[in-house]
KOLGUTOR-880890 format. One record per residue (C-alpha): x, y, z; residue in one letter. Coordinates in steps of 0.02 Angstrom, whole numbers, padded with zeros to 5 digits, always signed. Example, Ala and Ser with C-alpha at 12.3 -4.5 7.8 and 13.67 -1.06 7.14 Angstrom:
REM residues 2
+00615-00225+00390A/+00684-00053+00357S/
***
This chain:
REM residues 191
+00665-00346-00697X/+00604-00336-00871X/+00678-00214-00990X/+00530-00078-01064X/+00573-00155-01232X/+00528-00314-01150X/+00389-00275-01084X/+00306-00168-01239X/+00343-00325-01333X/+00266-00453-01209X/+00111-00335-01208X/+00117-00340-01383X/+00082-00514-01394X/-00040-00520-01276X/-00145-00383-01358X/-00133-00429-01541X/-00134-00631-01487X/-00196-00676-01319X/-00020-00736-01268X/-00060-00795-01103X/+00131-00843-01047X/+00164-00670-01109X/+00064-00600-00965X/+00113-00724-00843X/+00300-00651-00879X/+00231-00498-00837X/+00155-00546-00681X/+00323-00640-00626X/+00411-00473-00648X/+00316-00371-00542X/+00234-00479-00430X/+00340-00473-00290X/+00344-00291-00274X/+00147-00261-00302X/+00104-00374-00167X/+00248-00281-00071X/+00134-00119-00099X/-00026-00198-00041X/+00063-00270+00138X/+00098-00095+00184X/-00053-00027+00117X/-00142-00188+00219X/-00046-00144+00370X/+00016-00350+00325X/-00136-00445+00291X/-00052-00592+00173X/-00213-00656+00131X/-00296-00482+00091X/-00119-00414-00004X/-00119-00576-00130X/-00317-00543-00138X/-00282-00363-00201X/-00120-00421-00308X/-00246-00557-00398X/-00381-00414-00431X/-00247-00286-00500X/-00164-00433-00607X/-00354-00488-00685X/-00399-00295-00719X/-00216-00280-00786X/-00251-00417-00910X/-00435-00362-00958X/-00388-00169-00996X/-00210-00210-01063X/-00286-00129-01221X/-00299+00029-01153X/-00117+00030-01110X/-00045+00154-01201X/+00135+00168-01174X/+00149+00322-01087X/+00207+00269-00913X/+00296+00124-00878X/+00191-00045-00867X/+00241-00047-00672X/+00178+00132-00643X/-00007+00082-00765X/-00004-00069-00642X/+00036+00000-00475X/-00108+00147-00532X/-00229+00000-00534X/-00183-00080-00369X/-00211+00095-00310X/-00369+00110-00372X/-00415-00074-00339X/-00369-00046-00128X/-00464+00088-00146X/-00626+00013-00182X/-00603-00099-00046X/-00546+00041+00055X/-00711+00095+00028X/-00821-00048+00054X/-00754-00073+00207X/-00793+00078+00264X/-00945+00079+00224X/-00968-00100+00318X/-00905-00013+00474X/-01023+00127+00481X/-01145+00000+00433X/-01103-00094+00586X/-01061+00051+00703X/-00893-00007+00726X/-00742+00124+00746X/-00575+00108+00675X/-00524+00201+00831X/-00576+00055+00933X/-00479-00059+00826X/-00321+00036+00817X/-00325+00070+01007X/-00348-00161+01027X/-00191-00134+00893X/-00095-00048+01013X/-00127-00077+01181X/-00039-00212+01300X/+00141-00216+01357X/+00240-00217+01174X/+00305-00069+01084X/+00203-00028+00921X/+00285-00114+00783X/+00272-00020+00607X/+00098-00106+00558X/+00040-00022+00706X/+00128+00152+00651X/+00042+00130+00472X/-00118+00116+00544X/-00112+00285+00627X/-00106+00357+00435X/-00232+00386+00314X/-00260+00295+00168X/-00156+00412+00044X/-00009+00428+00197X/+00007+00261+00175X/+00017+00234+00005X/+00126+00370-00010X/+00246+00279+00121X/+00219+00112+00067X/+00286+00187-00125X/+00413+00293-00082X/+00502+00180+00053X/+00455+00003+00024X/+00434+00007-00148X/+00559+00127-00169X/+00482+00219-00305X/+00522+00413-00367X/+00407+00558-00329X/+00386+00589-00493X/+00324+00406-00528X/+00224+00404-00366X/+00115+00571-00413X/+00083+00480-00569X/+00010+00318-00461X/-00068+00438-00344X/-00146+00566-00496X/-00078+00711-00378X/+00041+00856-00407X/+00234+00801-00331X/+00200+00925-00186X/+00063+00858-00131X/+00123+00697-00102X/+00271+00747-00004X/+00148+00825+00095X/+00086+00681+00120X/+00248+00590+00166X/+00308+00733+00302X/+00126+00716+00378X/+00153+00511+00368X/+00324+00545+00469X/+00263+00669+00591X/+00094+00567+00626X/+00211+00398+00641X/+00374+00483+00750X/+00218+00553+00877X/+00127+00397+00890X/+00296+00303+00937X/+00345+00453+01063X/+00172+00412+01137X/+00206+00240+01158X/+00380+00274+01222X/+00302+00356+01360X/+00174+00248+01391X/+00312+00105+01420X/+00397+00204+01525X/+00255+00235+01623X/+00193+00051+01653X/+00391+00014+01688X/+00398+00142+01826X/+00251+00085+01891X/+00275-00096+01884X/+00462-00055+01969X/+00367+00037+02094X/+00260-00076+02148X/+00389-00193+02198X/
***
């Protein structure tokens, strides 16, 4: 993890000389953790979280001008992944209703069959700020404070956000803890 000193100065040289290795430093540093962000937000798609992680790192690189200093460089960049899974967010819902398709239908294919729902399955019960509230506050183990700047909302309203996440996620695994022990009785049953 780079020092803020570090990083001002790496930024530094990329703005005043198109220091390329500069920025890749700065991708190295906080690569790991921003495509940590987007496989929760992603519910684990690999392929879609690098995706997002490439798209945040190129807008990064393009604006770093307008970096100004005021938040860290991790909390400028995690604003943009935000804002970047957001737009996709958004396209894709506007494919679905394009193609008629429910997210209901593919959250019940999610978690139907014998197997307890795992926690991609729990994530996809939340909405899209839910999640990214989770995904900041315990996988990328980032402050309130830092997350209402990612999020642009007051502190409150994120942990509203989180207690909803946690509520939403304890009663969807309740329901599926009942739903096992339904299809156990019944397959004992049967017997």
């Amino acid at each position: 993890m780079l020092s803020k000193i570090e990083e001002l100065r790496l930024i530094s040289l990329c703005v005043i000389g198109d220091d390329r290795r500069a920025f890749g430093t700065l991708v190295e540093a906080h690569q790991v953790r921003l495509r940590q962000f987007f496989m929760g937000l992603t519910l684990g798609d690999a392929a879609l979280s690098d995706d997002l992680a490439q798209e945040t790192f190129i807008k990064a690189y393009i604006g770093l001008r307008s970096f100004k200093g005021l938040a860290g460089f991790g909390t400028w960049l995690y604003r943009i992944g935000y804002n970047e899974f957001y737009s996709y967010a958004r396209k894709r819902r506007e494919e679905r209703e394009e193609a008629g398709t429910a997210q209901a239908a593919a959250l019940a294919t999610t978690a139907t069959g014998c197997q307890s729902l795992d926690a991609q399955a729990l994530m996809a019960t939340l909405n899209a700020n839910e999640r990214v509230a989770v995904t900041l506050f315990y996988i990328a183990d980032k402050p309130l404070a830092q997350i209402a700047k990612i999020m642009q909302m007051p502190q409150g309203t994120v942990k509203s956000h989180l207690h909803r996440a946690k509520l939403k996620m304890r009663h969807a695994a309740e329901a599926d803890a009942m739903r096992l022990t339904q299809q156990h009785k019944q397959t004992n049953g049967a017997i």
